[in-house]
N, C-alpha and C positions, 0 to 999 in steps of 0.2 A: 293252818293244818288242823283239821280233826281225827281224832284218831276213835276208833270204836269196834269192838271184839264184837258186837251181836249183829247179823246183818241185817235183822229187818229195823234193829235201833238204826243201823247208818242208812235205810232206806230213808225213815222218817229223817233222822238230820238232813239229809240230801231236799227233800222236802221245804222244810224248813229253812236252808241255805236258797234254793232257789225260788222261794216265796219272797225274804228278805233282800233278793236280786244281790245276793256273795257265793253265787255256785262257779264263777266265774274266776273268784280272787282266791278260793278257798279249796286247798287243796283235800280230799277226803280218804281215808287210810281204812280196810278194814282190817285189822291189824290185831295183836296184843302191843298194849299200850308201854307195859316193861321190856319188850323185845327193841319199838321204834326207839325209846328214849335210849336204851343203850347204843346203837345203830346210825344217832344221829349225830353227825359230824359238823352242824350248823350249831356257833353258840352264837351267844347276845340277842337271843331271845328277848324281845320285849315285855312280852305276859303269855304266862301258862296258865289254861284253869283246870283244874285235876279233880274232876270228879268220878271217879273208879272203882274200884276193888279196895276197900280204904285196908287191909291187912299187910296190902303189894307197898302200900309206899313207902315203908321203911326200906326197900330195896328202890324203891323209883327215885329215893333224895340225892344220891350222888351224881344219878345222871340230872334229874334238875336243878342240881344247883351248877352242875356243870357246863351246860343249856344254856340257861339266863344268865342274859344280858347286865354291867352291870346297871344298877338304876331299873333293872326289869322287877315286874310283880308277877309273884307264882298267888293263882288266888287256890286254896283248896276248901271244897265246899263240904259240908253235912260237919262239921267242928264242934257243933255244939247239939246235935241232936245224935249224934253218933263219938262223944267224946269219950268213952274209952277204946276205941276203934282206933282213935286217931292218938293217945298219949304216946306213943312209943316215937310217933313220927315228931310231933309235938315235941317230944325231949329233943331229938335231932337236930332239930332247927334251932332250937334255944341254946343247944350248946354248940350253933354252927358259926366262927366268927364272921366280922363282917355284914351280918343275919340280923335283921326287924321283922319282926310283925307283929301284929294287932289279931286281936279276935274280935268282928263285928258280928252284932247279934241283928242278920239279915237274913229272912229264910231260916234254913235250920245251921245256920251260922256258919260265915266265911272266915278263914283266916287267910289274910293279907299277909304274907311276906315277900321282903325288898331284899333285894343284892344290894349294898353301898357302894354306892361310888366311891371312886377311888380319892377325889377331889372334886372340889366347884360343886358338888351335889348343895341339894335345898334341904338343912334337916327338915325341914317341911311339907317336904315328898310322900312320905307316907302317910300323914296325918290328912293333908288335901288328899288323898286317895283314897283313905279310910270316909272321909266325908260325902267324896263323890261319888263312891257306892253305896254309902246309906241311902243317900238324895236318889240315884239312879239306878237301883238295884229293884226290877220288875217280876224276877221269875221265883218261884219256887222253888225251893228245897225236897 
């Protein structure tokens, strides 16, 4: 699902989705993004990537951690070139138990946070995922 407030922004995703041949698997929302997450009844979310309104997500955290899945990654983007934007959200998450993340300096910096599994998880889960988007991380900030 993608979710996006500006129509001619979800014009171009739409675009973009049916250039990448996932218009089909990808469901597309024009929407406000704090309205769906409250709204939505589906958790264990495998990955959320939040790049928004960075002010809104200190009110967006409880419904994503509510969301993901455990073992899921919430990726939130612009962390490091908008990091007073994002402390408040920042505290929330570090004082959320259960709660990893990593800040990779990819773009203008992603932060990686993981739900923990309950058990059987890999502490090695987020570190291979922090790696796999250094190595695989193609777009811009």
């Amino acid at each position: 699902m993608t979710v996006e407030n500006d129509p001619a922004r979800a014009e171009e995703a739409s675009g973009n989705l049916t250039a990448a041949g996932l218009a089909e698997v990808v469901e597309q929302r024009v929407a406000d993004a704090g309205q769906v997450l409250a709204g939505e009844q589906t958790q264990g979310w495998p990955v959320v990537f939040l790049d928004a309104e960075r002010p809104a997500y200190v009110s967006y955290w409880p419904d994503l951690w509510r969301i993901l899945g455990l073992g899921g990654l919430l990726v939130v983007d612009n962390c490091i070139s908008h990091a007073d934007q994002v402390a408040g959200f920042r505290a929330l998450v570090d004082a959320t138990p259960s709660c990893r993340s990593s800040l990779v300096p990819v773009g203008a910096g992603l932060l990686l946070v993981s739900k923990d599994r309950c058990s059987g998880g890999s502490a090695d889960d987020l570190d291979d995922l922090v790696a796999w988007t250094a190595v695989h991380a193609t777009f811009e900030g």
